[in-house]
Structure formats: structure tokens, C-alpha cells
Backbone as a ProteinNet text record, in pm:
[ID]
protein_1_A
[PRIMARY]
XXXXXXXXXXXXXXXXXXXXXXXXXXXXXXXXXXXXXXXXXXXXXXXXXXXXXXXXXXXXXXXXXXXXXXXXXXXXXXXXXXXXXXXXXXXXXXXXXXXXXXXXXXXXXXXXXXXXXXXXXXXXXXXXXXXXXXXXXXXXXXXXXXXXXXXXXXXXXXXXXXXXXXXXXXXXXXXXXXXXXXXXXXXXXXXXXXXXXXXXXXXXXXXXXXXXXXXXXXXXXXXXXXXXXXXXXXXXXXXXXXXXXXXXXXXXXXXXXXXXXXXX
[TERTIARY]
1823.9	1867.6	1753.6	1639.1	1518.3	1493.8	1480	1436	1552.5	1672.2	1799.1	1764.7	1712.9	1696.3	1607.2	1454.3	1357.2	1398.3	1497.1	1574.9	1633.5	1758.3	1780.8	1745.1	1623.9	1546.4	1473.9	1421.2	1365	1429.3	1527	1638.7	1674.1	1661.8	1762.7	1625.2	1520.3	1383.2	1379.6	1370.1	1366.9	1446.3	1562	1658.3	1687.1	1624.6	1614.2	1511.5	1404.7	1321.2	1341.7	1420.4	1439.8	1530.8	1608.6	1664.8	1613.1	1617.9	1607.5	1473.6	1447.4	1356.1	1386.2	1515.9	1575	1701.3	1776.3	1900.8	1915.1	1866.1	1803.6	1878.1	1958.6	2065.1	2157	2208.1	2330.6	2407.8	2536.9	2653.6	2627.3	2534.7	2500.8	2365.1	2329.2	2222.5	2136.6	2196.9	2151.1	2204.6	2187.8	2240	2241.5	2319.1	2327.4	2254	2164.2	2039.3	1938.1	1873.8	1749.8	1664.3	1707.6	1608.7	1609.4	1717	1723.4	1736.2	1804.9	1835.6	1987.4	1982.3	2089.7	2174	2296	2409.3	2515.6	2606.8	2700.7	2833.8	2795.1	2929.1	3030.7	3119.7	3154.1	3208.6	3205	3187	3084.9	2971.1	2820.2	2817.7	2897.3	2842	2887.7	2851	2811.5	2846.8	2894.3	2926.6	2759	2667.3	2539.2	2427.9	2471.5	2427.4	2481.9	2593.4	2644.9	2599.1	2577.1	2529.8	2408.9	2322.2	2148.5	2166.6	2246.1	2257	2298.2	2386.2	2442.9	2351.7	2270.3	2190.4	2073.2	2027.5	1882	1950.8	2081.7	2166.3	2009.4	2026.8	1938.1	1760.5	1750.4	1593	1554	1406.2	1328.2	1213.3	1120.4	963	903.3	795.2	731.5	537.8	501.3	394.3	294.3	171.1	106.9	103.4	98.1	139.2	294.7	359	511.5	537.9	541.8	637.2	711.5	806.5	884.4	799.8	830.1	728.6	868.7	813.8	884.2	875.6	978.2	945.5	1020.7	932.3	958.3	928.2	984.5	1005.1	976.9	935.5	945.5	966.6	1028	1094.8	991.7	855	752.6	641.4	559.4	435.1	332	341.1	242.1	123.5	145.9	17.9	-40.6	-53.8	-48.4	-32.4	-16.6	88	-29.8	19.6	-84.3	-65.7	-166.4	-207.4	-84	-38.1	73.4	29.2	-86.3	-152.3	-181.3	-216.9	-244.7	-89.6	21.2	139.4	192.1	191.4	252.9	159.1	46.8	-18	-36.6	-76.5	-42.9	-174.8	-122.3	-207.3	-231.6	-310.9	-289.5	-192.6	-89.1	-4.1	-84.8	-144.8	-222.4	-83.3	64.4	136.2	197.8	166.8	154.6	-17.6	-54.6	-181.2	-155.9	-231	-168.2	-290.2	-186	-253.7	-205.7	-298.3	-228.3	-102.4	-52.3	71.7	45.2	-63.5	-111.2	-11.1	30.8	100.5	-60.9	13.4	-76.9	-153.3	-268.9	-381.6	-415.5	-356.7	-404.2	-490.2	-585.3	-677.7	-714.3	-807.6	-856.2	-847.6	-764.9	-799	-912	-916.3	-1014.5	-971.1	-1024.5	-978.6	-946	-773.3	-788.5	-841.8	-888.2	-980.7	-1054.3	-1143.9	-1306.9	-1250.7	-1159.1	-1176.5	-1041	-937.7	-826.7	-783.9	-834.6	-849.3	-862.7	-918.2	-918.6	-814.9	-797.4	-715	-528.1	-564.5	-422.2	-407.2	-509.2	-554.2	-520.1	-529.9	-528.6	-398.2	-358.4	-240.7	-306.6	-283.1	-295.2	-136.6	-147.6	-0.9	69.8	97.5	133.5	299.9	315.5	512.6	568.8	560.1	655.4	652.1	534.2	520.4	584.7	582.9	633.6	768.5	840.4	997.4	1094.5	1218.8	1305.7	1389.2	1340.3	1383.1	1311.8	1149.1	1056.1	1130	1035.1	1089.7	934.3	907.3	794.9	716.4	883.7	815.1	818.8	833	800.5	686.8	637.2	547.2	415.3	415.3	313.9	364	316.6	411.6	246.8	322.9	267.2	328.1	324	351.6	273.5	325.5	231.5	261.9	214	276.6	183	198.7	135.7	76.1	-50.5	-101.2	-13.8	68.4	159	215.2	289.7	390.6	311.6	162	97.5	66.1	71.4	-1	108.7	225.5	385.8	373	347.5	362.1	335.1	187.2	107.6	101.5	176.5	163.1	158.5	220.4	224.7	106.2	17.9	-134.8	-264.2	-148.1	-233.2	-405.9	-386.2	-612.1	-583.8	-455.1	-494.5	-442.1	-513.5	-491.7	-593.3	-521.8	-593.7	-665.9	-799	-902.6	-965	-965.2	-927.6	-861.7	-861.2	-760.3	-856.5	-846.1	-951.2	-923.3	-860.2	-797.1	-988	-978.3	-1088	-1100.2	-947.8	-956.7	-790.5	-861.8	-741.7	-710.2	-617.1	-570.7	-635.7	-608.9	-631.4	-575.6	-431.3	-435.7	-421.6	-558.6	-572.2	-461.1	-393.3	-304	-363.3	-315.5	-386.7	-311.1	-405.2	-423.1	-492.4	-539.9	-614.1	-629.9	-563	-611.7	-683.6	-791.9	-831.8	-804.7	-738.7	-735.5	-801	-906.4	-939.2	-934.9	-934.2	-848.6	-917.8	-889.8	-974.9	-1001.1	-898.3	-930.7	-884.4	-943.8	-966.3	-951.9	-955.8	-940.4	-821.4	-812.4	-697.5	-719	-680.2	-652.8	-486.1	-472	-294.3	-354.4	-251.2	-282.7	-126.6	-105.7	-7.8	40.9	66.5	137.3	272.5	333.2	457	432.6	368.6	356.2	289.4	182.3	153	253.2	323.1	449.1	477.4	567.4	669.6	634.1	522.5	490.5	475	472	444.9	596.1	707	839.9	850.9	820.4	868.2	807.7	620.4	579.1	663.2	610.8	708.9	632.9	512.2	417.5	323.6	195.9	79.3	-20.7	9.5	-111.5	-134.7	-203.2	-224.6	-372.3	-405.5	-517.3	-508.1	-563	-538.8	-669.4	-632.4	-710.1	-704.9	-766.2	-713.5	-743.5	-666.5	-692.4	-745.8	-855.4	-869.3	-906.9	-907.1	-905.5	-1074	-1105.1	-1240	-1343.6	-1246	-1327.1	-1345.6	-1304	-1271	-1167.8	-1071.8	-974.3	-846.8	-782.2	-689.8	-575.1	-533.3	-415.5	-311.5	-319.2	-199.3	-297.2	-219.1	-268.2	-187.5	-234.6	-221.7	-212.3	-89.8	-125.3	-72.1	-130.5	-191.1	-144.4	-10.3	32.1	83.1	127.6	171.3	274.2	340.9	447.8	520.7	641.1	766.9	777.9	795.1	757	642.1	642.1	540.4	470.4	535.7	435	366.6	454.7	388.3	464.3	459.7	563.5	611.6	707.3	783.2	803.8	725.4	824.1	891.7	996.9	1125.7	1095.9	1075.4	1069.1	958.6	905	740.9	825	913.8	968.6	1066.5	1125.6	1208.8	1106.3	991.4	884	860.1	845.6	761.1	896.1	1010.2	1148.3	1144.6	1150.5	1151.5	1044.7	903.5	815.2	808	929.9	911.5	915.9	859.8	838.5	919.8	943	1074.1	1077.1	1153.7	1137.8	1061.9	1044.6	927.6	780.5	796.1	658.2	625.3	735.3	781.7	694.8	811.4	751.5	607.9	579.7	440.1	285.9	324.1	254.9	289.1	388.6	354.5	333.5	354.5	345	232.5	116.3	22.2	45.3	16.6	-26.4	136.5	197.7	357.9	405.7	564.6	632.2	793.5	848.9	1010.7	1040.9
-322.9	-425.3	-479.8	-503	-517.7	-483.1	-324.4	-204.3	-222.1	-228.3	-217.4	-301.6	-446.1	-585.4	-566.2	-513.5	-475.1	-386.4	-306.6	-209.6	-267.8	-376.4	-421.2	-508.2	-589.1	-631.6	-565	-450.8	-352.5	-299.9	-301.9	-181.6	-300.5	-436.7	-531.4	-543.7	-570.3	-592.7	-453.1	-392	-254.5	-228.9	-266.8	-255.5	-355.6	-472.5	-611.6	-549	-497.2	-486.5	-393.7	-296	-188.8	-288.1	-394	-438	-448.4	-406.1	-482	-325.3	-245.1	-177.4	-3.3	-29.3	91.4	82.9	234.3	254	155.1	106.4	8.2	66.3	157.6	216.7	239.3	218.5	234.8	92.5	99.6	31.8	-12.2	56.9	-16.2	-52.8	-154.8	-144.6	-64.3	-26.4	66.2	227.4	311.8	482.2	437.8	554.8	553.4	680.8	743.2	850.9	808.6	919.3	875.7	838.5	864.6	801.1	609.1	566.2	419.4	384.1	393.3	421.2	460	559.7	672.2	573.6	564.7	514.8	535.5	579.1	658.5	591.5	436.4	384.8	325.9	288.7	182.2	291.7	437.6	536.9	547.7	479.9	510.1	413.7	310.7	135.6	163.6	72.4	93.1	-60.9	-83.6	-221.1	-230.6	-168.9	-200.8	-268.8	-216.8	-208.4	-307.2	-327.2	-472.9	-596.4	-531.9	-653.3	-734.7	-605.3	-680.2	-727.7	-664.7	-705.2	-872.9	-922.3	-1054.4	-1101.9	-1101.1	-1116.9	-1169.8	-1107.4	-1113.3	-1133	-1210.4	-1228.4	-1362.9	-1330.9	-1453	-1341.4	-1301	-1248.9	-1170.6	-1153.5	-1068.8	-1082	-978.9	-1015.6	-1070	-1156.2	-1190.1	-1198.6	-1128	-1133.7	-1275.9	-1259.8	-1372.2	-1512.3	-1410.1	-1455.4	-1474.3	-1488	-1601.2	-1457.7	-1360.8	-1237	-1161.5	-1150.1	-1023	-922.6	-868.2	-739.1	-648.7	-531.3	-374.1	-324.4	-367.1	-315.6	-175.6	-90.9	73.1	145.6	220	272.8	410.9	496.9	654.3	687	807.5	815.2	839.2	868.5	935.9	909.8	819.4	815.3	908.6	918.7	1047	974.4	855.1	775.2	670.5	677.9	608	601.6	478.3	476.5	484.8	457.8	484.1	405.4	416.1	283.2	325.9	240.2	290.6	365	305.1	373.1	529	597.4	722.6	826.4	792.6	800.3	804.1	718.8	647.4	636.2	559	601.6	431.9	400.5	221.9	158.7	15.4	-94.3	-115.4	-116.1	-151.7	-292.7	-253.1	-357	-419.9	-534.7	-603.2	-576.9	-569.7	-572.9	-433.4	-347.4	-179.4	-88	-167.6	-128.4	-30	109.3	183	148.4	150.8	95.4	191.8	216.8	291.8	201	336.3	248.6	276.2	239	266.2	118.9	97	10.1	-114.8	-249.6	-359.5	-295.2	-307.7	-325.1	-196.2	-40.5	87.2	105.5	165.2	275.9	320.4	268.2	348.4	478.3	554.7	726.4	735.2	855.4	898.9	878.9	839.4	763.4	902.6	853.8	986	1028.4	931.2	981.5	1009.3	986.4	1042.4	1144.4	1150.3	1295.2	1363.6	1412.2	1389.3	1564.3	1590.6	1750.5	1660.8	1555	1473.1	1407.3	1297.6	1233.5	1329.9	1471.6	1554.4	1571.3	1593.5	1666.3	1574.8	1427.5	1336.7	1210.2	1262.7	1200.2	1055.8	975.6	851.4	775.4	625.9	580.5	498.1	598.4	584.1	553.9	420.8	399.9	489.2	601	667.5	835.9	800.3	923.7	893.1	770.1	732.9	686.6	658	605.5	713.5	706.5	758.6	833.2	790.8	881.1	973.3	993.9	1051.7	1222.6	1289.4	1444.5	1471	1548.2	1602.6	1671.7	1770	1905.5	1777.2	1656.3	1555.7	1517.9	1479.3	1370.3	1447.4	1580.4	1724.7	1831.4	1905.8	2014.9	2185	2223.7	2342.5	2495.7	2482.9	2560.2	2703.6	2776.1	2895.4	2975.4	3036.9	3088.2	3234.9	3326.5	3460.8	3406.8	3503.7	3520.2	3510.3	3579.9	3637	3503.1	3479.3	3347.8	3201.8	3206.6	3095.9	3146.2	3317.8	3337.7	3286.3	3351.2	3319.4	3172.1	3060	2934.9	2894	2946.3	2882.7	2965.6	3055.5	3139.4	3092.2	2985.6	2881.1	2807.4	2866.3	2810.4	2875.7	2988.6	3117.4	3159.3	3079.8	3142.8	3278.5	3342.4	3483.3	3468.4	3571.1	3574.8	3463.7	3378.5	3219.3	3275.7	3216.3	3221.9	3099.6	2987.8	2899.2	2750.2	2705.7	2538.1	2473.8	2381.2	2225.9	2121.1	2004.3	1845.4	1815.5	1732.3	1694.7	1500.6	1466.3	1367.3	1348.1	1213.9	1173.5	1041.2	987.4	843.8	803.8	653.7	653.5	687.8	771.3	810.4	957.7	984.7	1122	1211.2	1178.5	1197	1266	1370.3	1447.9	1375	1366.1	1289.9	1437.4	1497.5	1578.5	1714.8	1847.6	1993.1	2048	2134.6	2201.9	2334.6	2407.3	2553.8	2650.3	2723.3	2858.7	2986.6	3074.1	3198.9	3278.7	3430.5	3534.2	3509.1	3483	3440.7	3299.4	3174.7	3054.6	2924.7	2845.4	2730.9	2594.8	2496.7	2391.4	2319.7	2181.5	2083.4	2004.1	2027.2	1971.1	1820.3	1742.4	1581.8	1540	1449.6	1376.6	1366.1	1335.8	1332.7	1475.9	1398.1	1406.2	1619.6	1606.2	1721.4	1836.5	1807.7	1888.1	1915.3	1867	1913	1970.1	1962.5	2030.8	2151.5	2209.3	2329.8	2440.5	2356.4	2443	2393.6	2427.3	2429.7	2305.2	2192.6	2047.6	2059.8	2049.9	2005.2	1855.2	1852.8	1745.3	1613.5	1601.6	1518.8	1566.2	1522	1495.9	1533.1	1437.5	1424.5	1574	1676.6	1762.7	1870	1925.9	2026.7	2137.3	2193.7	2350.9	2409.4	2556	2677.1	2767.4	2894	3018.2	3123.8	3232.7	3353.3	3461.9	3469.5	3607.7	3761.6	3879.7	3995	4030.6	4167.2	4181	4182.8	4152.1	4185.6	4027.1	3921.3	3813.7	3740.3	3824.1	3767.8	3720.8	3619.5	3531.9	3591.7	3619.4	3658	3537.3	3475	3390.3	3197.4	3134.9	3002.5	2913.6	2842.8	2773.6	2597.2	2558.7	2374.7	2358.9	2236.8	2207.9	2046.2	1965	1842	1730.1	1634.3	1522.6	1429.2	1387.4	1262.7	1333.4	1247.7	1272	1218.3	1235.8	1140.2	1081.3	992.7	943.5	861.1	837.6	721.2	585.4	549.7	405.5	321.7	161.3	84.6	83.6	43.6	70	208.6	234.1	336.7	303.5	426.4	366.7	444.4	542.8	602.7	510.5	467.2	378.3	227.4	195.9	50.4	63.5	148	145.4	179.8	240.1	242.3	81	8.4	-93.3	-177.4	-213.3	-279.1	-196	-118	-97.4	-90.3	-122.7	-213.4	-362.3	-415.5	-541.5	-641.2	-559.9	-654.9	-693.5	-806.8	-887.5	-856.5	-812.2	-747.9	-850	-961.5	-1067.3	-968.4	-930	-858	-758.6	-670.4	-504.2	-501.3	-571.6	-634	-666.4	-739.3	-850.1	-676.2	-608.5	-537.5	-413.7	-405	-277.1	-320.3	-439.3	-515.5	-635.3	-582.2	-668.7	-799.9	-891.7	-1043.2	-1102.3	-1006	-1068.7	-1134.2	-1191.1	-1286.6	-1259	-1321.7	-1246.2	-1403.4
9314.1	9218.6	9131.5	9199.9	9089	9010.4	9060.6	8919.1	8847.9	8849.6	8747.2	8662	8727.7	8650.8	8558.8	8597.7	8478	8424.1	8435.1	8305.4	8222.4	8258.7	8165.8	8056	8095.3	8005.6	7918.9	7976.4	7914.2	7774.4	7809.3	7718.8	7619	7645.5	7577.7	7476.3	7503.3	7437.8	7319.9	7361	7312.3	7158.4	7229.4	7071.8	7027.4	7080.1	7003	6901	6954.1	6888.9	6738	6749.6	6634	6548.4	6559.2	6479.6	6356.5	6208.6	6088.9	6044.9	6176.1	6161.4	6125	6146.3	6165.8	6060.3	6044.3	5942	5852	5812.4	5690	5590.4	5564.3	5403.5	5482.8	5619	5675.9	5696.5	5733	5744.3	5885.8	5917.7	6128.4	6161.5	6253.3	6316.9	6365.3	6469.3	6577.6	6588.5	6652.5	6689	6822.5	6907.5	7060.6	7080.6	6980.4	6961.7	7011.1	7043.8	7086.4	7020.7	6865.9	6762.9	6786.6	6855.6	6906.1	7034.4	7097.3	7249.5	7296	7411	7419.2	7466.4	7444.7	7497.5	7522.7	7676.7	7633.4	7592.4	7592.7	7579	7714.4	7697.3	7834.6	7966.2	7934.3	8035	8146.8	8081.9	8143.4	8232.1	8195	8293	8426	8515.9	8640.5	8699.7	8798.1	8848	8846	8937.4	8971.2	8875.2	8700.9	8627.2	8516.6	8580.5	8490	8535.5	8695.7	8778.4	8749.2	8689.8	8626.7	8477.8	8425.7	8287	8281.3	8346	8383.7	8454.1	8529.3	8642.6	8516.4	8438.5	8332.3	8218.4	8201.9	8048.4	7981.3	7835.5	7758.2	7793.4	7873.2	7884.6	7882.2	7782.6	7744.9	7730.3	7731.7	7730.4	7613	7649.3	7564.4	7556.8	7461.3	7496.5	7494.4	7530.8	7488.1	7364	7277.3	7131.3	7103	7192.8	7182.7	7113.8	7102.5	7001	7101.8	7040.6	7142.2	7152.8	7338.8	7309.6	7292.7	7223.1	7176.2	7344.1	7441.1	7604.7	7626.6	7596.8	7555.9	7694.9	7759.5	7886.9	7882.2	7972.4	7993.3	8176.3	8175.7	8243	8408.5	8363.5	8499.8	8432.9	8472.2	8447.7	8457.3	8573.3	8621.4	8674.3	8748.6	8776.8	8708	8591.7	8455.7	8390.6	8295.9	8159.2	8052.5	7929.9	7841.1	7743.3	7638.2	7540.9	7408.8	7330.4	7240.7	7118.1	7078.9	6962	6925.7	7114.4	7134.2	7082.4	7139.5	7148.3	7003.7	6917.3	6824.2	6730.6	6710.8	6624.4	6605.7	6510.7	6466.1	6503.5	6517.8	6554	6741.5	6861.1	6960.5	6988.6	7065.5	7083.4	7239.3	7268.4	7424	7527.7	7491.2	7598.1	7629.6	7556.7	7596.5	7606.1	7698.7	7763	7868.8	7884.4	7961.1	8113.6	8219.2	8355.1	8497.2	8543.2	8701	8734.9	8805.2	8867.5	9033.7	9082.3	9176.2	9309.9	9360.7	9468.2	9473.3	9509.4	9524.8	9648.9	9647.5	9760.4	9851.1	9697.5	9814.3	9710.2	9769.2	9739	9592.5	9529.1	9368.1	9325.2	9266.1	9270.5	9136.3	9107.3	8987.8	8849	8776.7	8642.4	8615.1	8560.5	8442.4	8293.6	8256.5	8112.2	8136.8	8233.4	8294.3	8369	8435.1	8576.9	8591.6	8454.8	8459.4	8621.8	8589.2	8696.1	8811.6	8895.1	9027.7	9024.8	8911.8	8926.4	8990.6	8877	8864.9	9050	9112	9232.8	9386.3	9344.4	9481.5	9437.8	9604.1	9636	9666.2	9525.9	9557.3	9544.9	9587.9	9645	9485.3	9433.4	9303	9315.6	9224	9299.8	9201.7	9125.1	9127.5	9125.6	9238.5	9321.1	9478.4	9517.2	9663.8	9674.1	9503.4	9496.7	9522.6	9635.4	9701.3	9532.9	9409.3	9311.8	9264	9302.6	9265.8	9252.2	9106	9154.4	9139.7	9272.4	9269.3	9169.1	9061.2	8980.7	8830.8	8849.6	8717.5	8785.1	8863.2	8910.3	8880.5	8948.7	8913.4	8857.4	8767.4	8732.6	8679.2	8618.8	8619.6	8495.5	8348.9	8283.9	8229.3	8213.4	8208.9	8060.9	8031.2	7861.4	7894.1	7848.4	7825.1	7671.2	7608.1	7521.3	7388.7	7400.7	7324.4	7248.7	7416.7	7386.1	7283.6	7319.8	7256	7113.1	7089.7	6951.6	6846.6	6941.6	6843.9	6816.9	6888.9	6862	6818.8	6766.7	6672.8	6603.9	6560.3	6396.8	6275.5	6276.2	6156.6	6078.3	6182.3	6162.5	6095.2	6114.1	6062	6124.6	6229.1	6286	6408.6	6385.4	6472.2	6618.9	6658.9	6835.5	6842.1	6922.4	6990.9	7086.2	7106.2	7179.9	7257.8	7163.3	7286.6	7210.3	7329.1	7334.6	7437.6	7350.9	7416.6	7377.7	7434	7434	7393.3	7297.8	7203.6	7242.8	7225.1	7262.2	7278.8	7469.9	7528.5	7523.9	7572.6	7630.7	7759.3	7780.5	7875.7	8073.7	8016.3	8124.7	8113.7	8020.8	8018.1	7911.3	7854.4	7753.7	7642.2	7605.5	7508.7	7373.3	7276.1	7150.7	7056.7	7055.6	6933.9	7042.4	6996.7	7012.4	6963.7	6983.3	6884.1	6885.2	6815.4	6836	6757.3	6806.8	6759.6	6783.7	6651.6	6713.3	6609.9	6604.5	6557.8	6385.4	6334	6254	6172.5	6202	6187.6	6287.1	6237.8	6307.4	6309.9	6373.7	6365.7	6432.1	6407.6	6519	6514.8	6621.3	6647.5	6673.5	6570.3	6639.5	6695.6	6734.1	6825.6	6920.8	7019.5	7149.6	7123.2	7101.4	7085.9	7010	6894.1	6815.5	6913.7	6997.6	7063.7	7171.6	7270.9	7339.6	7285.3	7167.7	7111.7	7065.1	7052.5	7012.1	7125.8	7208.6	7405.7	7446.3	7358.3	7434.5	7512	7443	7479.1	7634.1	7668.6	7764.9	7851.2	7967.9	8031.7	8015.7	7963	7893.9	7852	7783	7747.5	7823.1	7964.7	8032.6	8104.3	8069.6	8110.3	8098.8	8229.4	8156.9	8127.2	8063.3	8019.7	8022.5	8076.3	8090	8085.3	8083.3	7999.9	8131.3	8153.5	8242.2	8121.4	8193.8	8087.9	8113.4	8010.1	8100.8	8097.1	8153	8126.3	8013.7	7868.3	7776.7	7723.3	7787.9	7736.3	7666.8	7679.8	7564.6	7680.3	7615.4	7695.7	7771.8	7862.7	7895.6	7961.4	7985.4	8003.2	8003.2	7897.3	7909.4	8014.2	8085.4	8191.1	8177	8159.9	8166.4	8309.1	8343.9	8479.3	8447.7	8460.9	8474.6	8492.7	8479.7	8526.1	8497.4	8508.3	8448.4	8340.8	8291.7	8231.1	8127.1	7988.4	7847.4	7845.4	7734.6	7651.5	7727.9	7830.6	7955	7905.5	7814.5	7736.7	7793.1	7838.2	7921.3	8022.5	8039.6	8180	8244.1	8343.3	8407.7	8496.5	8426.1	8519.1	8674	8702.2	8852.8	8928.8	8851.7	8920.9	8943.3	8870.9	8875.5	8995.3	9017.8	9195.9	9296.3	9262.1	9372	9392.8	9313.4	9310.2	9372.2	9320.3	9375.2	9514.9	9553.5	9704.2	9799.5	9725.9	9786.4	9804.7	9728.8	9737.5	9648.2	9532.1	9416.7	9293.5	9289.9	9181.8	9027.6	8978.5	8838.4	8748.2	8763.7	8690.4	8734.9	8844.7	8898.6	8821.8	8875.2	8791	8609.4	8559.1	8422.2	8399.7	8478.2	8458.5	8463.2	8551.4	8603.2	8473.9	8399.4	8340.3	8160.6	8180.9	8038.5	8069.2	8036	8071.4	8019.3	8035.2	7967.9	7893.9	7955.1	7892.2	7980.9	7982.7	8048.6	8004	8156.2	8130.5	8067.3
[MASK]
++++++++++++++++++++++++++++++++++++++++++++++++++++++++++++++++++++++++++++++++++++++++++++++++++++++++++++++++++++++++++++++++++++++++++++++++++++++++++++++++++++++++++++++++++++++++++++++++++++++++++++++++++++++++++++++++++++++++++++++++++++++++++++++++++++++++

């Protein structure tokens, strides 16, 4: 019932927030798209889920500065969330600060912007690696592409058989922000969260490492990502927020902890 409760605030903040920001030449507010938030309509509701909505009626976050925060959710952290700017691009918002979602009072693991290969590596007590909804192949995962498959993907780029790929710069929970790709003949850099997934067949996030198998003469035979968590990992996670409700903690908590310096 907690985690439901910081959902629904979440979700209510969220598209409070797109109001006036969005379909701006249309006859409506909002979409039930994901370009706004998915909705299936009074099919989807849930006694459980009406229960928090009524339960948290009138409330939403607010950051420091008395403003609504934009309380934007993804579905698996992967340990940690991340800063919005990396993601999105913009101004740093102080109440989408990306932070471990490590449980009160266990154990420090390895930063992932400094050590993202340790951090990927140790089972630290992350709530939505330990929540009874956790999926293991979101929490860690593992994609593979042949040569081939990566030259096709990036043909559009025109630099050849790719030779290599290197995250240039990350987030702070290790979130790739800038690619660089070079290949036989030229060079590129992929920028965005979001843009780089989508070119590797909609990766399951960002936060990932990559490495190359290669044959005896040097040249790549199958590229290798090596990673973590489920979407954009900015805000609330939701699999980390029933870790944290079935540790104990009250969706004022839930909230407080993934929206820094805000208030329900």
C-alpha cells in the first residue's frame, strides 16, 4: 500500500506537471501515450489502486523552492537513479538528483561513475534488487550483437566496419550520455540517453558497459553490453519503491528518499 501511495502522487505530479506544456494546438490536455502518461482508462483501475489515489487525494511533491516537482518515475533503477539533465538534456532540476537506492544502514557498493564494471558486479542491498517484484534479467542484463548487426545500425553514419565504441561520458549512475564511434572509414559521436538505446534495438537502459570480442587479426566479432536497470532511471523507481514499502518505509519516506530536498 505504500509503494501504490508514492505512485500515485507520483503520476498525479507528473501530469500536473505536463499541463499547459504539452498539445498546446489540440482540443485536449493530456494523451494516455507515452508521450504523457499511459493510461488505460477505467479498465486498468484496481480497488488497491483507487485505494492510494483517495488515500494521497490533494498531494503532491514539492520541491524546496515551493514549485511543483515534475515527479517522473522509471520502471528499474539498476541501483541508481540519475541526474535529469544527462537523460533529457536542460537545466539540473535539485529534486531529480540521481542517488543509490541502496536500503537505510547496508553497506556502500562502488560508485557507478567511477567503477561502473564493480558497481555492475556486487550484490549490494539495493530495494529494487531485494523487492518481491524485482526481475533479475531488468535488475542485470546482458545484450550481444554480432559485427554485422552493429555495422547495419550504424550505417547511417557512414564510418564503415566499426572498430570501436567507447561511453566518453556518463551520469552519475554510470549512464551513458556521449558514444563515440569509429570505424574504417570515419568517425561519430552518438549523444543522448534515450538516442543511443534506440539504435542497439531499444537497450533496457543506459547504464551499461561495452566491449568488443575480437578475431585474430583484430577486428570485432561480436559487441557485448554488459547492464543494468529498466528506463531512464530519473525519479522514482517504481520496483525500488516496493523494496523500500516492504522494508518498512512510508511513502512520505519513499518520496523524500528518491526526490531529494522535496516534500509530499
Amino acid at each position: 500500500p505504500e509503494a501504490l501511495k508514492a505512485q500515485a502522487v507520483t503520476a498525479r505530479g507528473e501530469v500536473l506537471a505536463k499541463i499547459g506544456l504539452k498539445h498546446l494546438a489540440d482540443p485536449y490536455l493530456l494523451c494516455t501515450e507515452q508521450h504523457c502518461a499511459v493510461y488505460r482508462g477505467v479498465s486498468g483501475e484496481a480497488a488497491t489502486t483507487s485505494a492510494a489515489v483517495e488515500a494521497t487525494r490533494g498531494e503532491a511533491l514539492f520541491g524546496a523552492n515551493g514549485r511543483l516537482v515534475d515527479s517522473v518515475y522509471s520502471a528499474v533503477c539498476g541501483g541508481h537513479s540519475e541526474n535529469n539533465e544527462i537523460v533529457w538534456g536542460g537545466v539540473p532540476n535539485q529534486a531529480l538528483r540521481g542517488v543509490p537506492d541502496l536500503l537505510p544502514g547496508k553497506p556502500a557498493t562502488p560508485s557507478p561513475s567511477k567503477d561502473l564494471k564493480g558497481f555492475l558486479t556486487t550484490e549490494g542491498a539495493y530495494a529494487c534488487r531485494l523487492s518481491t517484484f524485482a526481475a533479475p534479467t531488468k535488475f542485470r542484463w546482458e545484450k550481444r550483437f554480432t559485427a554485422k548487426e552493429v555495422d547495419d545500425k550504424l550505417a547511417q553514419f557512414s564510418v564503415g566496419r566499426v572498430m570501436a565504441m567507447t561511453v566518453s561520458e556518463r551520469g552519475v549512475s554510470g549512464r551513458a550520455r556521449l558514444l563515440q564511434i569509429s570505424g574504417e572509414e570515419g568517425a561519430t559521436t552518438i549523444r543522448g540517453e534515450l538516442v543511443i538505446r534506440r539504435l542497439f534495438s531499444n537497450l533496457n537502459s543506459a547504464m551499461f558497459e561495452l566491449k568488443a570480442e575480437r578475431d585474430a587479426k583484430g577486428r570485432p566479432t561480436t559487441w557485448v553490453f554488459t547492464g543494468g536497470g529498466w528506463g531512464h532511471g530519473v525519479g522514482m523507481c517504481q520496483t525500488g519503491a516496493i523494496g523500500r514499502a516492504e522494508a518498512g518505509q512510508t511513502y512520505q519516506q519513499i518520496l523524500e528518499h528518491y526526490f531529494g530536498g522535496a516534500t509530499v
